[in-house]
C-alpha positions as CSV (number, residue, x, y, z in Angstrom):
1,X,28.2,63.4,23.4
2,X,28.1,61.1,26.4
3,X,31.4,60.8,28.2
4,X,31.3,58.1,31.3
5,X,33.3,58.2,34.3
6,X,34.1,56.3,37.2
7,X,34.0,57.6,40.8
8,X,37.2,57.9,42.7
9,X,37.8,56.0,45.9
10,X,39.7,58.5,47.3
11,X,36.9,61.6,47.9
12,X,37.1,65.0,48.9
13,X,34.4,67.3,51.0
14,X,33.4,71.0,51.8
15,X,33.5,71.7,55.3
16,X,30.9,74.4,55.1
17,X,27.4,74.5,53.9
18,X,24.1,73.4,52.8
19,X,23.3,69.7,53.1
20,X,22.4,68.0,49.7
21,X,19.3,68.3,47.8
22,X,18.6,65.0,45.9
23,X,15.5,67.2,44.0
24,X,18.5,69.4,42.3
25,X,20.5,67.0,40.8
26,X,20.4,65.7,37.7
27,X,18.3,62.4,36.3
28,X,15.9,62.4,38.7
29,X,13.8,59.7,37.1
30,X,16.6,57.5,39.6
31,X,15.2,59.3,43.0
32,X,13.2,56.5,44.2
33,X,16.3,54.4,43.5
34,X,18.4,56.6,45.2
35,X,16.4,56.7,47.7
36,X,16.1,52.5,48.2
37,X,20.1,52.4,48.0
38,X,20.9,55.2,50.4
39,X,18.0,53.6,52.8
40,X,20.0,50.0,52.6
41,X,23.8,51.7,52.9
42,X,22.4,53.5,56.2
43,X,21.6,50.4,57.6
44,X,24.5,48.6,56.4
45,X,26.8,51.3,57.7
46,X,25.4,51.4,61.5
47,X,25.9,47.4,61.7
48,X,29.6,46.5,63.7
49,X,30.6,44.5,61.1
50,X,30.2,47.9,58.5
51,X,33.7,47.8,56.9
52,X,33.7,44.5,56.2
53,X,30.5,44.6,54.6
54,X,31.8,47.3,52.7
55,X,34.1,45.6,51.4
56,X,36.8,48.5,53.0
57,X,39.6,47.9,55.8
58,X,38.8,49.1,59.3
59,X,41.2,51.8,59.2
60,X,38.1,53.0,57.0
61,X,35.9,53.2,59.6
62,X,35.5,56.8,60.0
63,X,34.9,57.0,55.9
64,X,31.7,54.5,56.4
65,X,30.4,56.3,59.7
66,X,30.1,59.4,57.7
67,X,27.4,57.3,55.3
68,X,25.4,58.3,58.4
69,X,25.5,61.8,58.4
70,X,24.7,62.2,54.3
71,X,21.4,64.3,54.7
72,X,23.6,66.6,57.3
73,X,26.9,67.1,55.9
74,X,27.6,70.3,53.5
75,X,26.7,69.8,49.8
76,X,30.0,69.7,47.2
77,X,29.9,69.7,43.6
78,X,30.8,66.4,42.6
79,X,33.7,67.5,40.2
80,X,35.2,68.4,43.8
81,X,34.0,65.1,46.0
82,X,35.6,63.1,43.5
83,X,39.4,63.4,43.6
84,X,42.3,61.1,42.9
85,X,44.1,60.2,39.5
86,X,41.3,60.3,36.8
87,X,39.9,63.9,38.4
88,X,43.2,65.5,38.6
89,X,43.9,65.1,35.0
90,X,40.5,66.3,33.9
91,X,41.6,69.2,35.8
92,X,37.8,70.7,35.0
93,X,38.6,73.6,37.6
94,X,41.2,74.9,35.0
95,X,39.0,74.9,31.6
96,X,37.4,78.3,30.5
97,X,33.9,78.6,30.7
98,X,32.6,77.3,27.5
99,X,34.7,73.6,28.3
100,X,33.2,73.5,31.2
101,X,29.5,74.2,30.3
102,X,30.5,71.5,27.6
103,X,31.6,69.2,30.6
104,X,28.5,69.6,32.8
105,X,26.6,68.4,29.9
106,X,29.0,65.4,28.2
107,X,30.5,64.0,31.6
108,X,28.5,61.7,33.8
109,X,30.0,59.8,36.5
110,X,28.3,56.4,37.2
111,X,27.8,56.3,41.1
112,X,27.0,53.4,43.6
113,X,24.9,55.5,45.8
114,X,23.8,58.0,43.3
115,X,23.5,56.6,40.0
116,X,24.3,58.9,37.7
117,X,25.3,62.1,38.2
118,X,27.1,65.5,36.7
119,X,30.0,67.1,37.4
120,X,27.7,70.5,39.3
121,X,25.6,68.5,41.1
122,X,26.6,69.0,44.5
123,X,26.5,65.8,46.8
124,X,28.1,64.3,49.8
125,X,31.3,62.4,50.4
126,X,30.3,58.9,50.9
127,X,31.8,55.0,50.8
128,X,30.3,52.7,48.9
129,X,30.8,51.1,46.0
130,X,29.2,49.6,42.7
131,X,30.5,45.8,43.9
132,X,29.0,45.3,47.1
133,X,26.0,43.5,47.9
134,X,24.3,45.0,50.3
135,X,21.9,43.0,52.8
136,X,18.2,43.4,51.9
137,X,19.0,45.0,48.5
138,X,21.6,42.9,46.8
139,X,24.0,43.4,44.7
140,X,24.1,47.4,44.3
141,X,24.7,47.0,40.7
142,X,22.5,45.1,39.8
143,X,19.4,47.9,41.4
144,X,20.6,50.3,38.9
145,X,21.4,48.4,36.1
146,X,17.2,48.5,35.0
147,X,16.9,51.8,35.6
148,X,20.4,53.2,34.4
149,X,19.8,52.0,30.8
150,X,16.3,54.1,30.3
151,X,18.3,57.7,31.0
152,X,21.9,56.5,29.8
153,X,20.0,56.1,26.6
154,X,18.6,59.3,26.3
155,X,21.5,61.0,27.3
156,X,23.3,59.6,24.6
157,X,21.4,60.9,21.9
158,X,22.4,60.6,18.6
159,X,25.9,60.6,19.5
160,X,28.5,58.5,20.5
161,X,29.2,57.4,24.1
162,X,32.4,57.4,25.2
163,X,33.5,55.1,28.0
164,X,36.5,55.7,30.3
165,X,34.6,53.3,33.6
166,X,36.1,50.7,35.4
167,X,35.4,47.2,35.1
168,X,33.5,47.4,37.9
169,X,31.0,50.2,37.4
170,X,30.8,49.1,33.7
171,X,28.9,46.5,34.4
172,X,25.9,49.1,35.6
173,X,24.5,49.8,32.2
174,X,25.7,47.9,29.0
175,X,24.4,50.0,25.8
176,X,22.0,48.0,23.7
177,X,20.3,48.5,20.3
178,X,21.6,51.1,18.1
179,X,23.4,52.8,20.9
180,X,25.6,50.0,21.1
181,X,26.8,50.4,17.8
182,X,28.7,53.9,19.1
183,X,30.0,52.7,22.4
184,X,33.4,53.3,22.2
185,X,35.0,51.9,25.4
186,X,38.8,53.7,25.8
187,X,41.9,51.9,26.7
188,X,44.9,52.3,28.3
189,X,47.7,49.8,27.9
190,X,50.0,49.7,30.9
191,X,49.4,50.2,34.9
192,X,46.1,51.1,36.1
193,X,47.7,54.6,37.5
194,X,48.4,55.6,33.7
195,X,45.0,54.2,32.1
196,X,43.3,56.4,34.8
197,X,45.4,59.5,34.1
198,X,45.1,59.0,30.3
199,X,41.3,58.6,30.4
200,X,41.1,61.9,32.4
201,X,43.3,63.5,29.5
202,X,40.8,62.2,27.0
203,X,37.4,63.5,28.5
204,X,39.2,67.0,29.5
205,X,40.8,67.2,26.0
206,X,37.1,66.2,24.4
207,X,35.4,68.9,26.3
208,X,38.1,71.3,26.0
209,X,38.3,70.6,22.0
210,X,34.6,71.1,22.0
211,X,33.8,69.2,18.5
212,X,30.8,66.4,18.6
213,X,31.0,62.6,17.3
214,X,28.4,60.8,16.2
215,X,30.9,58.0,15.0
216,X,33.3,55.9,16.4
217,X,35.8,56.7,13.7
218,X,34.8,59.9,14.3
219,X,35.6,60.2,17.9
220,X,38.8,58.8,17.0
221,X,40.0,61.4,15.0
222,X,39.0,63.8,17.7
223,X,40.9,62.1,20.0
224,X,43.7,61.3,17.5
225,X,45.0,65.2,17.5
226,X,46.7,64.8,20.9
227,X,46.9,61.0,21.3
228,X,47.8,57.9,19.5
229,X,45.5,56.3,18.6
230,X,43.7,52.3,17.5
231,X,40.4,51.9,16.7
232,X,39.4,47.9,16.6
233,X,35.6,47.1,15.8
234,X,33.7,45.1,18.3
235,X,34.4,41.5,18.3
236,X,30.7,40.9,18.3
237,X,27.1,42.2,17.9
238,X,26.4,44.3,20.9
239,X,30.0,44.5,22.0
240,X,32.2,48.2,22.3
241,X,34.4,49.5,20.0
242,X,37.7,49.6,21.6
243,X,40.1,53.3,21.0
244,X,43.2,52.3,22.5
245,X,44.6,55.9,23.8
246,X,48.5,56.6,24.3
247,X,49.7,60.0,25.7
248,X,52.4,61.5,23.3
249,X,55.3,62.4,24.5
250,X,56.6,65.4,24.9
C-alpha cells in the first residue's frame, strides 16, 4: 500500500548529531534532482529578498537562513522534522513495532526539497515549499513532477494509493494508467485543522490495522471500521476516487 502525505510547515529538529546523508535515504533514483533543487534554494535563500521569495513573512527569516546550513545541521528522522496537526495524530512514535515497520514502508511524504521520502529517513529542517518558483529552476513542482511519477509508480504496486496531500503538493505526481484507477484521494469535510487531523487518523489507523487494499472499495471498508465513511467513483477517466472520512464520535 502507498499512503501519501504532505509535509508540515511547522518543522521540528535534533540539536545533536550527524549531518544528513542524501545516499541513505530512500528513492534515490531522485538524487540528482535533489541535488539541482537544494543547489537553486541555497542560492535563493542567501539573496536579501529570501523570504519574499519564499513565499514566507520576515519574521521567518531565521527558518530560511537555516536552508544554508542543511549539509551541517544534525540529521532527524523525518517522522520527527515534520510536526504540526497531521503528524501528531499519526502519533507514529506510539505504534508497536510491527505498525511502524508497516509505516516506514506504506507512508511517503511528498517533499519540496526532497522529493519523496519515508518516515526513518533522517533529514534536515528546512523552508521551502512545493509552490514556489524558484529563480533559475522554476516552479519547484514542476522539477519533480517527471521524475516523481517513475518511483511513485513502483511504489504503488499492485495496490491502492492512498492520498491524504494537500492541494498544493498534489499537484507533484498525478497517477496515470492503471494506477489511476486505485487512487483514492481522502476527504475531510469541514475546517482545514480537522481534515488534517482526520487524515493523520486514517494513515495511523491503516498502518496500525495492518490489512492491504488492492481496491478502492476495499480500502474503504478498511477504513470504514473506525470512520464513516463515502466512497464516490471518479468523475472521469484518470480522475481519484474520493473516500470522504468522518471521525466517529465518541
Amino acid at each position: 500500500m502507498l499512503i501519501l502525505l504532505p509535509p508540515s510547515e511547522s518543522k521540528a529538529n535534533r540539536r545533536r548529531g550527524k549531518a544528513a546523508d542524501p545516499s541513505t535515504w530512500s528513492f534515490p533514483e531522485l538524487s540528482e534532482t535533489r541535488a539541482l533543487v537544494a543547489k537553486h534554494l541555497r542560492r535563493a535563500s542567501e539573496s536579501p529578498t529570501a523570504a519574499a521569495d519564499l513565499g514566507v513573512s520576515p519574521g521567518l527569516a531565521g527558518e530560511v537562513a537555516r536552508n544554508l546550513s542543511l549539509d551541517e545541521l544534525p540529521a532527524t528522522p523525518a517522522s520527527e522534522v515534520y510536526t504540526g496537526v497531521l503528524y501528531d495524530a499519526l502519533d507514529l512514535a506510539s505504534m508497536d513495532a510491527a505498525a511502524r515497520r508497516r509505516a516506514n514502508q506504506w507512508l511517503v511524504i511528498v517533499s519540496a526539497l526532497h522529493g519523496a521520502i519515508r518516515p526513518k529517513d533522517r533529514i534536515t529542517a528546512y523552508r521551502l515549499s512545493m509552490d514556489v518558483n524558484l529563480a533559475g529552476l522554476g516552479p519547484v513542482a514542476a522539477a519533480w513532477r517527471p521524475v516523481l511519477a517513475e518511483v511513485l509508480i513502483e511504489a504503488a504496486g499492485r495496490e491502492v494509493v492512498v492520498d491524504c496531500r494537500s492541494s498544493t503538493y498534489a499537484v507533484a505526481w498525478t497517477p496515470t494508467a492503471d494506477v489511476a484507477d486505485r487512487w483514492v484521494q481522502v476527504r475531510v469535510p469541514g475546517a482545514s485543522h480537522m481534515a488534517k487531523h482526520t487524515r493523520g487518523l486514517v494513515a495511523r489507523h491503516l498502518c496500525v490495522s495492518g490489512q492491504r487494499a488492492r481496491t478502492p472499495e476495499k480500502l474503504a471498508a478498511i477504513v470504514g471500521e473506525a470512520f464513516d465513511v463515502d466512497l464516490t467513483p471518479p468523475a472521469r477517466p484518470g480522475r481519484p476516487w474520493i473516500l470522504d472520512a468522518l471521525a466517529r464520535q465518541a
